[in-house]
C-alpha positions as CSV (number, residue, x, y, z in Angstrom):
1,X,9.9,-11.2,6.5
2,X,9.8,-8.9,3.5
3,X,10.7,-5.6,2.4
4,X,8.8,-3.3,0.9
5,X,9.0,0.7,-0.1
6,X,6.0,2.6,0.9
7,X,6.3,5.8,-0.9
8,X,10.2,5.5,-1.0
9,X,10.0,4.9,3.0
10,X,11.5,1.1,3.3
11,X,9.6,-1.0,5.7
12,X,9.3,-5.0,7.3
13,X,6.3,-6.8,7.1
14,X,5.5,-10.4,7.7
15,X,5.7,-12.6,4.9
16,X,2.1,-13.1,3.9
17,X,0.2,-9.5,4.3
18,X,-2.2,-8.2,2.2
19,X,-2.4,-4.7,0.8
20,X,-5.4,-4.2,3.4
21,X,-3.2,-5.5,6.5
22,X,-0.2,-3.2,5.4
23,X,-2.3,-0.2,5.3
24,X,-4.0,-0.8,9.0
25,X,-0.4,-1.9,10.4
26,X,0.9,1.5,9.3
27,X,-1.8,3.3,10.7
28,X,-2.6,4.5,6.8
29,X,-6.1,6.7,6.3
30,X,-7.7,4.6,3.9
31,X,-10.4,7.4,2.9
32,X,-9.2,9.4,0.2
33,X,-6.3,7.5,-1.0
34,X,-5.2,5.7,-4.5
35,X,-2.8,2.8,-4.2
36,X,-0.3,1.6,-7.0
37,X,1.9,-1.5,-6.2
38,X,5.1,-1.2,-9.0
39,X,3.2,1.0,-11.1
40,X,0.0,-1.0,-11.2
41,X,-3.2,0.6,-9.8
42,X,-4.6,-1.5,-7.8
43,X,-8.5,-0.6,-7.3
44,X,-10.3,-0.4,-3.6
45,X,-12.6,-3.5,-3.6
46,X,-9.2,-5.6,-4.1
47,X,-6.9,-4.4,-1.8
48,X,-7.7,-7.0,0.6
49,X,-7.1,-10.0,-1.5
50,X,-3.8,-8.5,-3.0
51,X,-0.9,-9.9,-1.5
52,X,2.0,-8.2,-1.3
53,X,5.6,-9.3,-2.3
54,X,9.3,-8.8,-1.2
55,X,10.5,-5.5,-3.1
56,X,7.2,-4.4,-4.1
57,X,7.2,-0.5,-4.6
58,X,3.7,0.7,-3.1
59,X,3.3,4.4,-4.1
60,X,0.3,5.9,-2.0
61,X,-1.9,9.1,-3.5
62,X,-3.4,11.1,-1.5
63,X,-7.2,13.3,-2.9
64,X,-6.5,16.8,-1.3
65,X,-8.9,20.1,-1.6
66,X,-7.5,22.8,-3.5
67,X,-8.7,26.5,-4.9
């Protein structure tokens, strides 16, 4: 198991997940969303292939509609 923050929220995940995996397990919207991992934007098309590590800080932005 490792630990990770997901926007400051602490959660358990097995020990090999990707980025990809994380997102589905939580039930994350994937539409719409930027994704750093410490402060390190990590684009779309490699989210999948980015494995994640114990203590990583994932900080999730969200695109939102404004006037």
């Amino acid at each position: 198991m490792i630990t990770i923050k997901v926007n400051e929220k602490e959660h358990h995940l097995p020990k090999t997940i990707s980025l990809q995996e994380t997102l589905e397990q939580l039930s994350i919207v994937q539409n719409g969303i930027a994704l750093a991992i410490n402060q390190n934007i990590i684009s779309k098309d490699k989210w999948a292939t980015t494995t994640l590590t114990n203590n990583d800080n994932i900080l999730i932005i969200k695109a939102t509609q404004g006037g």
